[in-house]
C-alpha positions as CSV (number, residue, x, y, z in Angstrom):
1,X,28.3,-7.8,-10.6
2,X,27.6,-8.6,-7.2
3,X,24.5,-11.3,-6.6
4,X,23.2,-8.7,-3.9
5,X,22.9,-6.3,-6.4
6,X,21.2,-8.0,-9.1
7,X,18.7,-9.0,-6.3
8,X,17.7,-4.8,-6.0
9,X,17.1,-5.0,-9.5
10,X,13.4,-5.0,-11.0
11,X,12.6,-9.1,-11.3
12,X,12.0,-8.8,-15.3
13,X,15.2,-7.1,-15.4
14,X,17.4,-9.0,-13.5
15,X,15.9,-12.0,-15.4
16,X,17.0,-10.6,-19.0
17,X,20.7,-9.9,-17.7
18,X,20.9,-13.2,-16.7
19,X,19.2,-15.2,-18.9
20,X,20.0,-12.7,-22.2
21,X,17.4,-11.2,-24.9
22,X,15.5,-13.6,-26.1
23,X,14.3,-11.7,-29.5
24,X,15.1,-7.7,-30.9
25,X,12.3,-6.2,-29.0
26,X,13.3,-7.5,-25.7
27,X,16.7,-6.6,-26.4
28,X,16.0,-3.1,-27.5
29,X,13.7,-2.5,-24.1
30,X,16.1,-4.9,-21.9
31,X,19.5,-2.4,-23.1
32,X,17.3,0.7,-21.7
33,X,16.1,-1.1,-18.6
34,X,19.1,-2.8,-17.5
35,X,21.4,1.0,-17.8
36,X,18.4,2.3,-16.3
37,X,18.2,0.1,-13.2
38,X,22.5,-0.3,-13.1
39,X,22.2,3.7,-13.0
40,X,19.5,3.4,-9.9
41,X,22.0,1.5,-8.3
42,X,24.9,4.0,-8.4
43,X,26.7,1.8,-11.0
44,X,29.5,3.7,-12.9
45,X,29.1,4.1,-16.6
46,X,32.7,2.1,-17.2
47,X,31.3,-1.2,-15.6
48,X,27.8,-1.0,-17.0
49,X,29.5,-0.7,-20.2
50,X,31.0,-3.8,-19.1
51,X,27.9,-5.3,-17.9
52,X,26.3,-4.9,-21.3
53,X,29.5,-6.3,-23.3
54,X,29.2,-9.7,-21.3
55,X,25.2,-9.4,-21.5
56,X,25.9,-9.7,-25.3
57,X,27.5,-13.0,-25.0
58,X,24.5,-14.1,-23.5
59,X,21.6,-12.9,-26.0
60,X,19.8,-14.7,-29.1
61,X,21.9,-12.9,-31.2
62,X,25.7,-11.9,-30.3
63,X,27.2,-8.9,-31.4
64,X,30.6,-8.2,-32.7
65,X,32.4,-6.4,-30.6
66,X,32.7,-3.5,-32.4
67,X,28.7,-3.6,-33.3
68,X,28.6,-4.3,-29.0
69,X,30.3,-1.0,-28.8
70,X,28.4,1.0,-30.9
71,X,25.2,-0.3,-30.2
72,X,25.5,-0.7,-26.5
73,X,27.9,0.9,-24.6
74,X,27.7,4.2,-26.6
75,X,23.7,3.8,-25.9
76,X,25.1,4.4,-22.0
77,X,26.9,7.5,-23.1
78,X,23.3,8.8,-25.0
79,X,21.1,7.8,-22.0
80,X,23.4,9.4,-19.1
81,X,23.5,12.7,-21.6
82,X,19.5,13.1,-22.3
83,X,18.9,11.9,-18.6
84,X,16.5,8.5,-19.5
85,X,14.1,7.7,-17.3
86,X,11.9,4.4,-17.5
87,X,8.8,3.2,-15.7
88,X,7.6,-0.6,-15.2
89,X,4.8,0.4,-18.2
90,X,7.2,0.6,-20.7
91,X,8.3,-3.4,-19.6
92,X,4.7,-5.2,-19.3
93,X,4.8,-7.1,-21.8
94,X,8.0,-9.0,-20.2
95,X,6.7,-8.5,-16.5
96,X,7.2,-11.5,-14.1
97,X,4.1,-10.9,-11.9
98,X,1.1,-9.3,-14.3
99,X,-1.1,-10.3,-11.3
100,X,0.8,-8.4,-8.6
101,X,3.8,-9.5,-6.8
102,X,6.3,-7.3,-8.0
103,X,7.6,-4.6,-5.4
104,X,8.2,-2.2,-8.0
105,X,5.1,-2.2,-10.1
106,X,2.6,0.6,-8.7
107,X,-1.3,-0.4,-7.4
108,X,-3.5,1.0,-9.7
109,X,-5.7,4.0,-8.8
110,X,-8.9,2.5,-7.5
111,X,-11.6,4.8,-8.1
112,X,-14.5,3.4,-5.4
113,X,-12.6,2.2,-2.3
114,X,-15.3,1.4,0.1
115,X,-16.2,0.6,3.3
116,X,-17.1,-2.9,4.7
117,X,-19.7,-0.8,6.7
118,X,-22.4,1.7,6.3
119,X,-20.6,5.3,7.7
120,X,-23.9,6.8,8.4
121,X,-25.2,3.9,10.9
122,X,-21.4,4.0,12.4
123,X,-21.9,7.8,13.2
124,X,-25.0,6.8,14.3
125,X,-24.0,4.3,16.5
126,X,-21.1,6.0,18.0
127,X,-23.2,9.4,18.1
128,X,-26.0,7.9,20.4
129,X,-24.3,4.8,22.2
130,X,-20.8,5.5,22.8
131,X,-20.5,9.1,23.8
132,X,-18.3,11.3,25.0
133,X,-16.0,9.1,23.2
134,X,-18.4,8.4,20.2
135,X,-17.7,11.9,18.5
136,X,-13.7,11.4,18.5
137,X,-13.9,7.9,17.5
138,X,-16.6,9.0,14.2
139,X,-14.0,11.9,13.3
140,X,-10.7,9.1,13.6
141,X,-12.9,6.3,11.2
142,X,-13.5,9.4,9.0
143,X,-10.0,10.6,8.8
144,X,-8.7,7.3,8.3
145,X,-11.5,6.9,5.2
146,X,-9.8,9.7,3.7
147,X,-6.8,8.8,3.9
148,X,-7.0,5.6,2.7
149,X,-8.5,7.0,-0.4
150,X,-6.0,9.7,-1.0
151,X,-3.2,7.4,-0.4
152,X,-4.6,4.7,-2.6
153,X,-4.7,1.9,0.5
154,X,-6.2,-1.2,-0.7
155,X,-6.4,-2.8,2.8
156,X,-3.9,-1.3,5.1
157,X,-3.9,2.1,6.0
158,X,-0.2,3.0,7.6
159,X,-0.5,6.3,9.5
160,X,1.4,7.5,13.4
161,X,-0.7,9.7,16.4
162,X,1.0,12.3,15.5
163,X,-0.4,12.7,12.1
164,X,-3.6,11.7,13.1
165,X,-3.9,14.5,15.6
166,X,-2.5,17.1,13.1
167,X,-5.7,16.1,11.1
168,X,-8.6,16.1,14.3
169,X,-6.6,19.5,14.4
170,X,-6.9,20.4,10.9
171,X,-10.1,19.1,10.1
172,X,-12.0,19.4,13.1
173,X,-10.3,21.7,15.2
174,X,-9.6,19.9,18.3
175,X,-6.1,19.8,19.9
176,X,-6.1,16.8,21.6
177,X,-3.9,14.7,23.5
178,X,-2.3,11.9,21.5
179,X,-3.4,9.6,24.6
180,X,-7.3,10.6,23.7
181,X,-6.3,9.6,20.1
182,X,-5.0,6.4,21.3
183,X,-7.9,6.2,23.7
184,X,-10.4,6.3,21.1
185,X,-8.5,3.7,18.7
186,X,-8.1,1.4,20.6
187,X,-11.9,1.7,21.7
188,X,-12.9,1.4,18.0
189,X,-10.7,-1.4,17.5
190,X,-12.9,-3.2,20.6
191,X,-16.4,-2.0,18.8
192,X,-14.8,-4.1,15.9
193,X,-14.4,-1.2,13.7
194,X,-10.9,-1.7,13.0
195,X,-8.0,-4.0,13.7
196,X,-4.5,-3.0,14.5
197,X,-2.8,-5.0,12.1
198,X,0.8,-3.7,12.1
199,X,2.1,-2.1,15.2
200,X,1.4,-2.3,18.7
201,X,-1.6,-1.5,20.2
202,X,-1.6,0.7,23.2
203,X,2.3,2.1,22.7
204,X,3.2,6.0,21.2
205,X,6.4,4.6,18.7
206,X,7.3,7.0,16.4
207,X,6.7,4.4,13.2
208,X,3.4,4.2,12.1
209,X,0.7,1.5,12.8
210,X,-1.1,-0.1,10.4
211,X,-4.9,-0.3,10.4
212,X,-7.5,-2.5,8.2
213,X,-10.7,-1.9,8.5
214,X,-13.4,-4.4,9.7
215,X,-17.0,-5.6,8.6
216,X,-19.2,-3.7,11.3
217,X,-22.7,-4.3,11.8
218,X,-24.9,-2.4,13.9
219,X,-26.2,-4.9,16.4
220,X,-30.1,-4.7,16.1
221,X,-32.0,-5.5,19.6
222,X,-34.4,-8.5,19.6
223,X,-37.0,-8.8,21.6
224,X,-36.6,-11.9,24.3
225,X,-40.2,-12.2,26.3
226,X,-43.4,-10.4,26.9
227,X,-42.7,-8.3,30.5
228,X,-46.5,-7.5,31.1
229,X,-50.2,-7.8,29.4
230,X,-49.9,-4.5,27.2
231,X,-48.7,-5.5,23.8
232,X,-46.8,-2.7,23.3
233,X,-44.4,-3.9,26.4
234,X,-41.6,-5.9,26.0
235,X,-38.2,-6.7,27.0
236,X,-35.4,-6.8,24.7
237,X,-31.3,-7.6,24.5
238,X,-28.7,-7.2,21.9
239,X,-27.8,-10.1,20.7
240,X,-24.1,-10.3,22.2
241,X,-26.7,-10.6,25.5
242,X,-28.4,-13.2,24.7
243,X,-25.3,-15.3,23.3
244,X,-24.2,-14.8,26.8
């Protein structure tokens, strides 16, 4: 087979048909992975019946060549009749990367994804200090929330304008300009909200941009110096004010 197409093939996999079985269990899992994946690969039956027969040369324990043919390549002829299917659950015990890595193995559902921010003092904020753009940019933090948990994003959230304004539409009921989307991005990314972290900020590209979300805090004003003899008088400045 071709190195390049070894290299598309799931690392725990590709490991086994190079290296061989290493005991019967891995064998028996390592037959039904390695059709499986040859098969994903638009390998004809005839050469991963070849594939296995040299595969055998390689394990703990060799074949003969007729127990090769009977135990391997008419396990092809079963597996392309009953229409096998195998998922990277069924190899764990001989996965590569148990701690992530692998491109193949799926995230885990996380059941509290969370935000690095309170979403009531954001709405807040945006509500009170950053209007008329304060309401759109509230509805895209929200959007992008939900999104990230329904598409299981641990950090990055991939999504393009154009789906973002079919949800303002959906969810809100605004038709708005994808510039005004962009607008109000790019205005929460300055707030410190988000970051742009894949993509390019200010352009309308069809592929989607990727967005992380950022630790916000509200910035609380302090007060600075007493402006007259009342108490109850007293002048304040955020603190990005007084740092400058």
């Amino acid at each position: 087979m071709p190195e390049k197409m070894t290299d598309k093939m799931r690392p725990c996999v590709k490991a086994a048909l190079e290296d061989g079985a290493q005991n019967k269990d891995h064998l028996k899992k390592m037959t039904f992975a390695i059709i499986f994946e040859l098969n994903r690969l638009n390998i004809e039956k005839s050469e991963i019946k070849m594939v296995l027969m040299e595969w055998n040369q390689k394990n703990y324990r060799k074949l003969t060549e007729g127990e090769a043919k009977r135990q391997l390549c008419d396990f092809v002829e079963w597996f392309f009749k009953h229409e096998c299917k195998m998922s990277c659950n069924a190899l764990n015990d001989y996965c590569l990367f148990p701690n992530g890595g692998c491109r193949f193995k799926p995230i885990p559902y996380q059941e509290n994804i969370e935000l690095p921010f309170s979403m009531l003092d954001a709405e807040s904020f945006l509500m009170s200090e950053r209007m008329p753009h304060g309401y759109l940019m509230a509805c895209l933090l929200k959007i992008l929330f939900k999104i990230q948990r329904e598409k299981n994003a641990r950090a990055i959230i991939y999504i393009g304008l154009r789906t973002l304004r079919a949800r303002v539409l959906d969810e809100f009921r605004h038709d708005l300009d994808p510039k005004d989307i962009l607008r109000a991005l790019n205005k929460l990314e300055e707030e410190g909200f988000i970051r742009i972290t894949h993509g390019e900020r200010g352009t309308f590209s069809k592929r989607a941009n990727g967005y992380t979300f950022q630790p916000w805090t509200r910035q609380q004003p302090i007060i600075t110096h007493m402006c007259g003899n009342s108490e109850t008088h007293y002048c304040v400045a955020t603190k990005e004010a007084v740092s400058l």
